[in-house]
ROSE-4610 file (N, C-alpha, C; in Angstrom, 1 decimal, always signed):
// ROSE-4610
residu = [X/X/X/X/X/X/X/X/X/X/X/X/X/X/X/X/X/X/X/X/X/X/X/X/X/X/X/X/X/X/X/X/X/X/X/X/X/X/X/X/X/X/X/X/X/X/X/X/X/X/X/X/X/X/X/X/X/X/X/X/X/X/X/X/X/X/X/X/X/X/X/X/X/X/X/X/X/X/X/X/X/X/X/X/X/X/X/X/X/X/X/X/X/X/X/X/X/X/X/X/X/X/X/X/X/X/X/X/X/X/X/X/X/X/X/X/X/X/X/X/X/X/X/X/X/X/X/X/X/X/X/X/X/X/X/X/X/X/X/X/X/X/X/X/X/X/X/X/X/X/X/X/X/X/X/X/X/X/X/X/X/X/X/X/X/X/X/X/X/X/X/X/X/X/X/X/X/X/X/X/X/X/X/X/X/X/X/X/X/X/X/X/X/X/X/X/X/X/X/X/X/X/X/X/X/X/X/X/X/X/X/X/X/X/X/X/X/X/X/X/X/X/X/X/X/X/X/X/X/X/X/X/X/X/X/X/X/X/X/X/X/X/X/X/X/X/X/X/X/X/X/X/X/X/X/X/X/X/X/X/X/X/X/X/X/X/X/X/X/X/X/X/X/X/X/X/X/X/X/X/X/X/X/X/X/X/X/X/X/X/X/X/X/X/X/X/X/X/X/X/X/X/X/X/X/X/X/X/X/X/X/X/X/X/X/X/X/X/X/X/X/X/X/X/X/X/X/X/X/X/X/X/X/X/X/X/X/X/X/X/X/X/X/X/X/X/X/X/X/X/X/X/X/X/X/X/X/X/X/X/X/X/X/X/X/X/X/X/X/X/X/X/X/X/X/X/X/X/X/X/X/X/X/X/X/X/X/X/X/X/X/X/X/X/X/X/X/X/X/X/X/X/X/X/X/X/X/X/X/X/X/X/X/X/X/X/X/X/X/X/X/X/X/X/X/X/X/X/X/X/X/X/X/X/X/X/X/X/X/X/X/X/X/X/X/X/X/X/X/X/X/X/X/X/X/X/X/X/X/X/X/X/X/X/X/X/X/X/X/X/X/X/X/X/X/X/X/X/X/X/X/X/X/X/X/X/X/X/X/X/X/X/X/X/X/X/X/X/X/X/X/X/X/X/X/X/X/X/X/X/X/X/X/X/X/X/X/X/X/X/X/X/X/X/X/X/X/X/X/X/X/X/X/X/X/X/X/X/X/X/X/X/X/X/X/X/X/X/X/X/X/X/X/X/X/X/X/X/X/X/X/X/X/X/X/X/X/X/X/X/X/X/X/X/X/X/X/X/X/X/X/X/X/X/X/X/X/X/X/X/X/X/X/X/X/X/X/X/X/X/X/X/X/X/X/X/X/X/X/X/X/X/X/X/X/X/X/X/X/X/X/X/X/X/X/X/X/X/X/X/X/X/X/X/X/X/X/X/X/X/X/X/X/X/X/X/X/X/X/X/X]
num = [1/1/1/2/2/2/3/3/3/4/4/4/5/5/5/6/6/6/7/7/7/8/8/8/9/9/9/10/10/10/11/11/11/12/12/12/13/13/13/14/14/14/15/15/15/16/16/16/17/17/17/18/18/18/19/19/19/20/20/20/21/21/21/22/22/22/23/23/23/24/24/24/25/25/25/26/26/26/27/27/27/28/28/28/29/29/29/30/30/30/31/31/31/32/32/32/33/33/33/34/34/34/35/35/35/36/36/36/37/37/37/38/38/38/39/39/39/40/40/40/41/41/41/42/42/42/43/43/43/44/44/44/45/45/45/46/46/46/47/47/47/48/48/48/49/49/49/50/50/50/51/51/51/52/52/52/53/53/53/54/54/54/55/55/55/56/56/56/57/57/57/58/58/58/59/59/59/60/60/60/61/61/61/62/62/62/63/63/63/64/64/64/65/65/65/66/66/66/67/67/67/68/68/68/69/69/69/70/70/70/71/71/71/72/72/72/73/73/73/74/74/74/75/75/75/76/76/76/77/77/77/78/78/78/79/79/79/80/80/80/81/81/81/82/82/82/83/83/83/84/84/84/85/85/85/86/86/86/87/87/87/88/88/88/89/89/89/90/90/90/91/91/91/92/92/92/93/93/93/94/94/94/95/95/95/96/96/96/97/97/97/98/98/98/99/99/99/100/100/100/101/101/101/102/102/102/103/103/103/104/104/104/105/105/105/106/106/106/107/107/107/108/108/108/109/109/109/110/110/110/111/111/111/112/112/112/113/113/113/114/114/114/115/115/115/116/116/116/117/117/117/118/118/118/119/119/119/120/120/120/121/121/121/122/122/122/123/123/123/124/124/124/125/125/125/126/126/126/127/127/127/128/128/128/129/129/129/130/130/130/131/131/131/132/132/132/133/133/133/134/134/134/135/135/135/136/136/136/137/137/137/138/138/138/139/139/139/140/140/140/141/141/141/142/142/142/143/143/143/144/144/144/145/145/145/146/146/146/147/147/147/148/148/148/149/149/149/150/150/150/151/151/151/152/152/152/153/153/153/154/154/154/155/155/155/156/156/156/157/157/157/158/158/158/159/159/159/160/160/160/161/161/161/162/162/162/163/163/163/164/164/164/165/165/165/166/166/166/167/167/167/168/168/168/169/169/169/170/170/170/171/171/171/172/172/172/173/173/173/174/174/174/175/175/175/176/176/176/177/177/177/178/178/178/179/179/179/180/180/180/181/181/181/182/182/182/183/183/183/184/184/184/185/185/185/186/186/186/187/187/187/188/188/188/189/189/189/190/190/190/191/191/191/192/192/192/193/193/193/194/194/194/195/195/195/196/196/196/197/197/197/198/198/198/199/199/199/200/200/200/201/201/201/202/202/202/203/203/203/204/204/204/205/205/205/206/206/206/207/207/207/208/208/208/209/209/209/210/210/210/211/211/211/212/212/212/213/213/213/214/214/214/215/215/215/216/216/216/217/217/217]
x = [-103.9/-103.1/-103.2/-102.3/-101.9/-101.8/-102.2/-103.0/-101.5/-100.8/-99.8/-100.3/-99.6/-100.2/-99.5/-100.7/-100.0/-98.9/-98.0/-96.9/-95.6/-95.6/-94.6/-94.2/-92.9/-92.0/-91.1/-91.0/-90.7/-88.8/-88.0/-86.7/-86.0/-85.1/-83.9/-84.2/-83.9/-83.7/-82.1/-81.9/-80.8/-80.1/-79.2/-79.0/-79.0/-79.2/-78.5/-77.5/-77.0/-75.8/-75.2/-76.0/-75.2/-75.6/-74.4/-74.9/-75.0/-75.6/-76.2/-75.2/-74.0/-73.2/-72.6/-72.8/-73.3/-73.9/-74.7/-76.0/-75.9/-75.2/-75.1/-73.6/-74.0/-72.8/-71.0/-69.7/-69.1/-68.4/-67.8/-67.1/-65.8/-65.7/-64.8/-63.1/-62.5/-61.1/-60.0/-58.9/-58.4/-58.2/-57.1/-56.9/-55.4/-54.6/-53.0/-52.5/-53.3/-52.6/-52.4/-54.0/-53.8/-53.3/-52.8/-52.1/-50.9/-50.5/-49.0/-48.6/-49.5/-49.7/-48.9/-48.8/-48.2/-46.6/-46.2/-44.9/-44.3/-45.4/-44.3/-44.1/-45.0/-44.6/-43.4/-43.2/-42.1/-41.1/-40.6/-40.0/-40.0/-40.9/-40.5/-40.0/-40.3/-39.5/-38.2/-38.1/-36.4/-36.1/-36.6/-35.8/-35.3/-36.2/-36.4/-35.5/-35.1/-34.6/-32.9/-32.8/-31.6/-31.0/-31.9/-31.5/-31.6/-32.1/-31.7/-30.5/-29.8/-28.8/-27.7/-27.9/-27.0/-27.0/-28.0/-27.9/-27.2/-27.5/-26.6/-25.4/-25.3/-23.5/-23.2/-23.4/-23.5/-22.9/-24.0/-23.5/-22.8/-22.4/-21.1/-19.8/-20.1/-18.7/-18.6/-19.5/-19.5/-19.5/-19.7/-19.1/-17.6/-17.5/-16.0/-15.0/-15.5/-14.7/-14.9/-15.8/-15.9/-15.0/-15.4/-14.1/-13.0/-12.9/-11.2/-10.6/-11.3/-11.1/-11.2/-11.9/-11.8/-10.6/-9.9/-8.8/-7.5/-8.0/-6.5/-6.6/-8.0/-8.2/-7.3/-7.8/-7.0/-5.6/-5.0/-3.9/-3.1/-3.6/-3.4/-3.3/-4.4/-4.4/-3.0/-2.9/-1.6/-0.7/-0.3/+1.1/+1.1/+0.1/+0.1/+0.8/-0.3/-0.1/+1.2/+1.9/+3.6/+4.2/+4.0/+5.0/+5.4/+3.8/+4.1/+4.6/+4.4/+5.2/+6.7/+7.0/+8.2/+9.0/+8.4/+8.8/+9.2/+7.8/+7.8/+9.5/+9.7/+10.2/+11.8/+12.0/+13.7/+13.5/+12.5/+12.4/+12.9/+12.6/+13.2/+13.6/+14.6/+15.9/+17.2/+16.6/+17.3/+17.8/+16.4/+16.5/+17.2/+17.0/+17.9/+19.3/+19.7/+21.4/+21.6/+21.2/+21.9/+22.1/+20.8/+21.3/+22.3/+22.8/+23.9/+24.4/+25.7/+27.0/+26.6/+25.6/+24.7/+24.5/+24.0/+23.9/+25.6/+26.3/+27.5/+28.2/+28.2/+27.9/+28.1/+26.6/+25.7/+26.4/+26.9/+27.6/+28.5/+29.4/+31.2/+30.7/+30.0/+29.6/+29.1/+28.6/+28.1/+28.8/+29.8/+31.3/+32.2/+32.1/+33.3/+32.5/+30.9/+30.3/+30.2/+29.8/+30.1/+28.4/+27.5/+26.3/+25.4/+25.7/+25.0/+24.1/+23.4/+22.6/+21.3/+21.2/+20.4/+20.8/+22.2/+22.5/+22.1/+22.2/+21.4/+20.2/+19.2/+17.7/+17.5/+18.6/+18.4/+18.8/+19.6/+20.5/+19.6/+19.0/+17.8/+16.6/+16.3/+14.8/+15.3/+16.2/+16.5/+16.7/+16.7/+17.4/+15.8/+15.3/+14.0/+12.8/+12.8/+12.7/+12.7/+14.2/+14.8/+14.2/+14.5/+13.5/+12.1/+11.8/+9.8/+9.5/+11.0/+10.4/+11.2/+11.7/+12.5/+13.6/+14.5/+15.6/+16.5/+17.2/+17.6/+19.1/+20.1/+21.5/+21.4/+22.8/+23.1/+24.5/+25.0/+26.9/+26.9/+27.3/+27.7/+29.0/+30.4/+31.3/+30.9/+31.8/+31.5/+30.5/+29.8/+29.2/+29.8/+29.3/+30.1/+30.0/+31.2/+31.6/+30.2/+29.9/+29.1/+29.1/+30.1/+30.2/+29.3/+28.0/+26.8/+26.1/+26.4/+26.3/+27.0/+28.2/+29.3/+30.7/+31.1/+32.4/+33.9/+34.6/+35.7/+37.0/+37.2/+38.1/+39.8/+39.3/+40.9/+40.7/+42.0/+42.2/+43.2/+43.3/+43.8/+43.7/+44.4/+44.5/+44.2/+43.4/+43.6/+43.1/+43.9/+43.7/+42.6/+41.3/+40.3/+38.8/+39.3/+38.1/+38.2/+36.5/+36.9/+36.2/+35.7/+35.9/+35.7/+36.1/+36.3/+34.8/+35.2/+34.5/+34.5/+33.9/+33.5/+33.9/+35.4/+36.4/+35.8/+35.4/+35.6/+35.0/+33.4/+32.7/+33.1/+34.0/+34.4/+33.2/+32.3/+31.0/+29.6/+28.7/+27.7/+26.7/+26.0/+25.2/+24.2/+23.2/+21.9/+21.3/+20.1/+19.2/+17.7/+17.0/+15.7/+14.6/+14.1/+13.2/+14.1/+14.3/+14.9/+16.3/+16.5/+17.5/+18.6/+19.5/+21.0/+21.3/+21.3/+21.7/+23.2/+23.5/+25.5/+25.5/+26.3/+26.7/+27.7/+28.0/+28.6/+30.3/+31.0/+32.6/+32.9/+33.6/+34.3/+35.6/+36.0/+37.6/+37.5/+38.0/+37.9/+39.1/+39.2/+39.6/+39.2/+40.4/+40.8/+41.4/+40.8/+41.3/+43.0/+44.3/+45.5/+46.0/+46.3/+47.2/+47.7/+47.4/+48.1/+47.6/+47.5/+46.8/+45.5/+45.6/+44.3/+43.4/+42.2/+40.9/+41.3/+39.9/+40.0/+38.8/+38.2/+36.8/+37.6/+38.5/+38.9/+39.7/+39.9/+41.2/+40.4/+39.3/+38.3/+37.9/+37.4/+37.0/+37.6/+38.8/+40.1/+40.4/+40.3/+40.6/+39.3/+38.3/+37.2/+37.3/+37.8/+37.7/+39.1/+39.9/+41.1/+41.1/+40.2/+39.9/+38.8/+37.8/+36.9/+37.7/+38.6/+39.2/+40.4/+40.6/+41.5/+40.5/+39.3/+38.4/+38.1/+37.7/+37.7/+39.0/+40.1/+41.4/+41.6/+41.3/+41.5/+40.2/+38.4/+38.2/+38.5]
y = [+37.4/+36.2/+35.7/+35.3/+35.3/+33.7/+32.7/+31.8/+31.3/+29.8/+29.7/+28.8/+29.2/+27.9/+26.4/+25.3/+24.4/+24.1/+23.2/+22.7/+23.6/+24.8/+26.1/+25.9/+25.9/+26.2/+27.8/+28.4/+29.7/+29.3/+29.8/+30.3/+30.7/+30.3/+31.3/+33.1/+33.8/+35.3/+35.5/+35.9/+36.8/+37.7/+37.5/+39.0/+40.0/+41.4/+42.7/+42.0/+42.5/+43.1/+41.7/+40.7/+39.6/+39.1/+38.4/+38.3/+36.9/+36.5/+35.1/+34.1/+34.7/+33.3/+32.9/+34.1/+34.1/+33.1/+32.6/+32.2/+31.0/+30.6/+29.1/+28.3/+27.2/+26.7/+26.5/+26.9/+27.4/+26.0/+25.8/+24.4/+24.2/+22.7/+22.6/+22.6/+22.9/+23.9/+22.2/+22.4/+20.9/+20.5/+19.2/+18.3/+18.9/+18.7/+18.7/+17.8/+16.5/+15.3/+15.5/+16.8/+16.8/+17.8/+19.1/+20.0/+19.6/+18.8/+17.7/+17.2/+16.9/+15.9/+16.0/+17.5/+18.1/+18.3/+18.5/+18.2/+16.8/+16.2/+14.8/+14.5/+14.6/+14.8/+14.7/+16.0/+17.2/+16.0/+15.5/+15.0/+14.0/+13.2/+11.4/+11.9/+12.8/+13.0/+13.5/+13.9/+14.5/+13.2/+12.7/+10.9/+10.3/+10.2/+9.2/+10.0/+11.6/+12.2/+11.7/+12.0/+11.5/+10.2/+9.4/+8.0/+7.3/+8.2/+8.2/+9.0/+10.2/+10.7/+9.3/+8.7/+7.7/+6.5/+6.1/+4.9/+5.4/+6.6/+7.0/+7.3/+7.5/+7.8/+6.3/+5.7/+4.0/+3.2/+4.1/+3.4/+3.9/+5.1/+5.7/+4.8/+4.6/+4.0/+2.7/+2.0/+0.9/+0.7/+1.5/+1.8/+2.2/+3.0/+3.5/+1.9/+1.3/+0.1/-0.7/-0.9/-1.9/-1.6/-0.4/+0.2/+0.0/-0.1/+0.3/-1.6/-2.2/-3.5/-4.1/-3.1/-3.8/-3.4/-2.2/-1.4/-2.7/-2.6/-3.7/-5.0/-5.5/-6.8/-6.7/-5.9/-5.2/-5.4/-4.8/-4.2/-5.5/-6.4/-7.8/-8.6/-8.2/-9.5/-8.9/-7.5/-7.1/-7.5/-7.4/-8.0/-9.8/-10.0/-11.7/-12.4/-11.9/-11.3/-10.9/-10.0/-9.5/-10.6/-11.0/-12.1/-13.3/-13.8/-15.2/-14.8/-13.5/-13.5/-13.7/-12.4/-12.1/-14.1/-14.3/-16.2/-17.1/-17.3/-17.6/-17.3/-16.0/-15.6/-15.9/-16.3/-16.4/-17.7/-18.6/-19.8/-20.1/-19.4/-19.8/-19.1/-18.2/-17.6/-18.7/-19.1/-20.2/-21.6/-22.2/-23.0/-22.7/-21.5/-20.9/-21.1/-20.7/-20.7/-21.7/-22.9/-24.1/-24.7/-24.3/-24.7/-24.3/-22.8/-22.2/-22.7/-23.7/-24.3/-25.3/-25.9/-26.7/-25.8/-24.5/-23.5/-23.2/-23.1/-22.9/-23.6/-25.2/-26.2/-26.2/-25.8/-26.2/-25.2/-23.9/-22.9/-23.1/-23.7/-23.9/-25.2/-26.2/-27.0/-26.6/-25.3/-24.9/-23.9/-23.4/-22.9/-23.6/-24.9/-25.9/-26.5/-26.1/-27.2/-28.5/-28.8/-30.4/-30.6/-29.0/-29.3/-30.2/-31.6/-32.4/-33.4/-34.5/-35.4/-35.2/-36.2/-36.0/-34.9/-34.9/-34.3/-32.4/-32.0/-30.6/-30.8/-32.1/-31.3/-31.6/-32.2/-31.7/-30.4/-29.7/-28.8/-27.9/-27.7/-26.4/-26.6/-28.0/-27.8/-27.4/-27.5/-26.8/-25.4/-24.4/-23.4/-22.9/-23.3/-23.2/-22.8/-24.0/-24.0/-22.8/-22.7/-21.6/-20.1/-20.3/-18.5/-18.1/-19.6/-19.5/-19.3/-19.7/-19.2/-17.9/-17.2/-15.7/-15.7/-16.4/-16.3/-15.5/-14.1/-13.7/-13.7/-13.8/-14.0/-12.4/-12.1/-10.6/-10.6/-10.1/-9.4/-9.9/-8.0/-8.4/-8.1/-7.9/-7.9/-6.1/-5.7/-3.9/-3.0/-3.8/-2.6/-2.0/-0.4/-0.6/-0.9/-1.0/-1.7/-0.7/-1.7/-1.2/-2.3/-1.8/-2.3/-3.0/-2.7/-3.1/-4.4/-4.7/-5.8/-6.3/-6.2/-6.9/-7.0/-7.8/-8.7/-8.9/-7.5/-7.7/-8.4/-9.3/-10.5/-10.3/-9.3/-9.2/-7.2/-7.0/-5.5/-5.0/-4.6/-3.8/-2.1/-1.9/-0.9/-0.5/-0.1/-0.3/+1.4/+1.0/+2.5/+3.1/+1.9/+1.9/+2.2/+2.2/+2.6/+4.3/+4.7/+5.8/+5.8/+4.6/+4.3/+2.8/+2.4/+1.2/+0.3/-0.3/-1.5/-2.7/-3.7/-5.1/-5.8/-6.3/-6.3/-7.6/-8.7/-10.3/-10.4/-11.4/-11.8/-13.5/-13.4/-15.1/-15.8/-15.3/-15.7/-15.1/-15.4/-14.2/-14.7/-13.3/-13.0/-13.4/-13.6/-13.6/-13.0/-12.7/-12.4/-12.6/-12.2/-13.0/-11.7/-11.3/-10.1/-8.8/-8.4/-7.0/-7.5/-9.2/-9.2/-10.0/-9.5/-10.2/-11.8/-12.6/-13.8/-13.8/-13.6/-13.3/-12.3/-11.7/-10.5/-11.5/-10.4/-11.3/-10.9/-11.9/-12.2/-11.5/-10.4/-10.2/-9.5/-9.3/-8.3/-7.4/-6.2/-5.1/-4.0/-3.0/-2.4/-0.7/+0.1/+1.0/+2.1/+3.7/+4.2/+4.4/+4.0/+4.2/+5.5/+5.7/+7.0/+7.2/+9.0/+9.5/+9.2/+8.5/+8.0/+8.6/+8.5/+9.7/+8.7/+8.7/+7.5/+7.6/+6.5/+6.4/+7.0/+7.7/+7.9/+9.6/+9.9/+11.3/+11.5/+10.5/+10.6/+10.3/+9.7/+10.1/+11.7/+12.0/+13.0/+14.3/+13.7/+14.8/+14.9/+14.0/+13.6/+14.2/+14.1/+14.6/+16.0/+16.5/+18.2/+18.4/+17.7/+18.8/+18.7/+17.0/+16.7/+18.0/+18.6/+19.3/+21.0/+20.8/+22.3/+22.3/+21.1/+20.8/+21.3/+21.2/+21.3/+22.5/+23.2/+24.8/+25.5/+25.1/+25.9/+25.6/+24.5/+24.3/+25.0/+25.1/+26.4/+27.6]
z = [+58.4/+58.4/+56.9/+56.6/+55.0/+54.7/+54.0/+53.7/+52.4/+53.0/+52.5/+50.6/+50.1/+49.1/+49.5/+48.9/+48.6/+47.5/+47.4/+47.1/+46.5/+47.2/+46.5/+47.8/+48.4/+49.2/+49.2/+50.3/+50.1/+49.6/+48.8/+48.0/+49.8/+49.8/+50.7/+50.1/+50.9/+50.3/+50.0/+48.5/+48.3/+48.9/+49.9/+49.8/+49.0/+49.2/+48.5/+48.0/+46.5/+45.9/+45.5/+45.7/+45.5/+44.5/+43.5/+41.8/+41.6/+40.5/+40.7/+40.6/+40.5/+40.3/+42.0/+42.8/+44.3/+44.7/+44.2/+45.0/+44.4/+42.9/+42.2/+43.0/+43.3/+43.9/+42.4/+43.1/+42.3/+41.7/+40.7/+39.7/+40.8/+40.6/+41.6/+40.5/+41.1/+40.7/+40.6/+39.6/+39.4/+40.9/+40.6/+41.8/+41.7/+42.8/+42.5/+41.3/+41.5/+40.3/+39.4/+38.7/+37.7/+37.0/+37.9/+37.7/+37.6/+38.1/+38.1/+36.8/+35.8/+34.8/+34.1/+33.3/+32.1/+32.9/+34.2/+34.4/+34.4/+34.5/+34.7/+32.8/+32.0/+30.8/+30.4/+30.9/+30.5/+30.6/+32.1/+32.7/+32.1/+31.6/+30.9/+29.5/+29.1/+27.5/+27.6/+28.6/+28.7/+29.5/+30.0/+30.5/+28.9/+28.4/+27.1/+26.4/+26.0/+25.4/+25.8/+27.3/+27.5/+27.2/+27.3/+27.1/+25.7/+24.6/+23.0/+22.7/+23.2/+23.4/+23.8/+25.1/+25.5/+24.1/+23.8/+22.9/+21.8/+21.1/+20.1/+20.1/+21.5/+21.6/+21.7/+22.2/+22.4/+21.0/+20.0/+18.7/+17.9/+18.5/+17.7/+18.1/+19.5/+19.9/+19.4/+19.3/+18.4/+17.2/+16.4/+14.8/+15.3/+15.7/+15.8/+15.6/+16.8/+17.3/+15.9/+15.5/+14.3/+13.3/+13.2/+11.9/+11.9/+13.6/+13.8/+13.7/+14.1/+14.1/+12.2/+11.7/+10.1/+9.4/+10.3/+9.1/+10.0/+11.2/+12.0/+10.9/+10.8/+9.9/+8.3/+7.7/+6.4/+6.4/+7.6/+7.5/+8.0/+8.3/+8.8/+7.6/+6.7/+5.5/+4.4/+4.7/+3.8/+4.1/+5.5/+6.2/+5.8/+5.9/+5.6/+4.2/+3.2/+2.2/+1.5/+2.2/+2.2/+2.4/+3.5/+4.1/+3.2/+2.9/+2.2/+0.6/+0.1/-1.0/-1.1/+0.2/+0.5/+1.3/+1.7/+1.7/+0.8/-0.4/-1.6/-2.5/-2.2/-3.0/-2.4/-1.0/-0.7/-0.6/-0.7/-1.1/-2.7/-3.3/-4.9/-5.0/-4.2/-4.5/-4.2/-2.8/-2.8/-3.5/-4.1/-4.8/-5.9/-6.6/-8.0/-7.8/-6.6/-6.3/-5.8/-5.4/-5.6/-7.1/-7.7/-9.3/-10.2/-9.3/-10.1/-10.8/-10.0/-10.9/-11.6/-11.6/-13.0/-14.2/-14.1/-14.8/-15.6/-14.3/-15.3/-15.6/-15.4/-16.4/-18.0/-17.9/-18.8/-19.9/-19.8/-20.3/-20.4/-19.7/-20.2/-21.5/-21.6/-22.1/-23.1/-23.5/-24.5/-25.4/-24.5/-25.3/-26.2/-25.2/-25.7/-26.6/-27.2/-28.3/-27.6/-26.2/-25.7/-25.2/-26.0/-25.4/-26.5/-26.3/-27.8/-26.9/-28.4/-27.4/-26.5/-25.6/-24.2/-23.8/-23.5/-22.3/-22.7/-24.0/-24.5/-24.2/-24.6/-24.5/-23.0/-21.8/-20.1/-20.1/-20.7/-20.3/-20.8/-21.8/-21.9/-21.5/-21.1/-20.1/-18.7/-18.5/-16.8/-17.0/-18.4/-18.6/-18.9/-19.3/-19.6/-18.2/-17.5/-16.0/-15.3/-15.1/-14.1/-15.0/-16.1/-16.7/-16.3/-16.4/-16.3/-14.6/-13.7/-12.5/-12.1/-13.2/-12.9/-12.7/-13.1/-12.8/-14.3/-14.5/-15.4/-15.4/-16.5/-16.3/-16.9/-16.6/-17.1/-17.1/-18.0/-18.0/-19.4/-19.9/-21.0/-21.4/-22.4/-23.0/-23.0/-22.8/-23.2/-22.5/-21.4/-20.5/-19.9/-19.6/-18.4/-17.1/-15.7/-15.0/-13.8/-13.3/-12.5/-11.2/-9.7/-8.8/-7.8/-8.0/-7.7/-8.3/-9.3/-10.0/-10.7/-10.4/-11.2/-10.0/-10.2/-9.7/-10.4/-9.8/-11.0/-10.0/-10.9/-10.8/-11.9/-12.7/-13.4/-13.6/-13.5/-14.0/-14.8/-16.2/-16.8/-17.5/-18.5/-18.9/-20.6/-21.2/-22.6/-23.2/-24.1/-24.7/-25.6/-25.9/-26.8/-25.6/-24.5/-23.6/-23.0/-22.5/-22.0/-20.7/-20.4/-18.8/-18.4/-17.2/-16.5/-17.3/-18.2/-19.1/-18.6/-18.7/-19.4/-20.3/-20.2/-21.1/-21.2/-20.4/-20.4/-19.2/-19.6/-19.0/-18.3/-17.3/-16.3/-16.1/-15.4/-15.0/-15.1/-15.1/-15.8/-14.4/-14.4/-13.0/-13.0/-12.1/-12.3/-11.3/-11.5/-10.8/-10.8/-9.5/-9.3/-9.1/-9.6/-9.7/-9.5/-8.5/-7.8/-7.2/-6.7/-5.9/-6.8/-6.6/-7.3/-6.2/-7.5/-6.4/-6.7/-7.5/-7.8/-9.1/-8.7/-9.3/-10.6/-11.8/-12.6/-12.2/-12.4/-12.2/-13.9/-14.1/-15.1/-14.8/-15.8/-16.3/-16.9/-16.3/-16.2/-16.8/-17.4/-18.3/-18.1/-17.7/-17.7/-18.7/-18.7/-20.0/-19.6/-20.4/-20.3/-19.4/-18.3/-18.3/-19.4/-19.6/-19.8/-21.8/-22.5/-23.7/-23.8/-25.7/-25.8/-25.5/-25.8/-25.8/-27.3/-27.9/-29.0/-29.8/-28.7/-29.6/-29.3/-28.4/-28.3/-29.9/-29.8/-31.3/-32.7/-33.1/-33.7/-33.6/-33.0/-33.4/-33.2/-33.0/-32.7/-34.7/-35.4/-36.4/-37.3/-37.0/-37.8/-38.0/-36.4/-36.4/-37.4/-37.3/-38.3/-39.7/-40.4/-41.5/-42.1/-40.8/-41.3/-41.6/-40.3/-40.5/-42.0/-42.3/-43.3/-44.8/-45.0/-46.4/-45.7/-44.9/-44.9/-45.9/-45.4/-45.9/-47.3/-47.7/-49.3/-49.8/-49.2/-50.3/-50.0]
């Protein structure tokens, strides 16, 4: 009979063949949660991914709109802009052509030598006036006749023209930047049927004077 010792307790026995990591209790293996972890990850950054995607399209559409509202604003201050010039301007178109027949006045009065006194230094500060706000006279003696701006009131025939002239200026035209407020009233002049011109007969005369000093050397 075999005599146990004090304070040694006998070990469980090993089985055969069994290796020690057998016999050591084994690490406990994750939890679901935290095998879960790295997918929910995944999943909040493609949340957040999508919803920076949204905000940026967000603020494209809102640049877009801003822009489009700044070029409408632009394109508003031009038209504005347009208008009140284009106002301005048939406002002292108008004013100019009530002044007209004061204007032509002041011209028959200055033909006849009757522009003396007061009544000259009124009659060129209103002439003075009307220039500084654009008002230009035009029609001259010998232009030619151009139906567009000119007003013919008399018609003849003469043999010294070689097309429809500006024989005699009746009334003289004005205008205000681009727009005609009256066309000028003149008398008009035609080359003669059938009559040479006179610049044809000039130089109808040159060429035979010239062919004339050929034959004498």
């Amino acid at each position: 009979m075999t005599e146990e010792t004090p304070g040694f307790e006998e070990k469980p026995d090993v089985p055969s063949g069994a290796t020690p990591e057998d016999a050591e209790p084994t690490a406990a293996t994750p939890s679901e949660e935290e095998a879960a972890a790295p997918a929910g990850d995944v999943d909040q950054t493609a949340g957040l991914t999508a919803q920076l995607d949204q905000v940026r399209t967000a603020l494209a559409e809102r640049t877009a709109d801003l822009q489009r509202l700044q070029a409408e604003y632009q394109n508003y201050r031009r038209r504005v802009e347009r208008d009140r010039v284009t106002v301005k301007e048939i406002a002292s178109a108008n004013l100019l052509t009530e002044l007209l027949p004061v204007l032509d006045d002041i011209g028959r009065a200055r033909e006849h030598e009757e522009l003396v006194g007061g009544f000259k230094s009124v009659g060129e500060s209103l002439e003075n006036v009307v220039t500084k706000l654009g008002l230009q006279q035009f029609g001259k003696e010998g232009e030619p006749f151009d139906p567009t701006i000119h007003e013919a009131l008399m018609h003849s025939y003469a043999p010294d023209v070689t097309e429809t002239t500006c024989v005699a200026i009746l009334q003289p035209g004005y205008r205000f930047g681009e727009r005609t407020i009256r066309p000028a009233r003149v008398a008009v002049a035609e080359p003669q049927p059938g009559a040479t011109p006179a610049a044809a007969k000039e130089e109808k005369k040159a060429d035979d004077e010239e062919s004339g000093g050929t034959e004498e050397v």
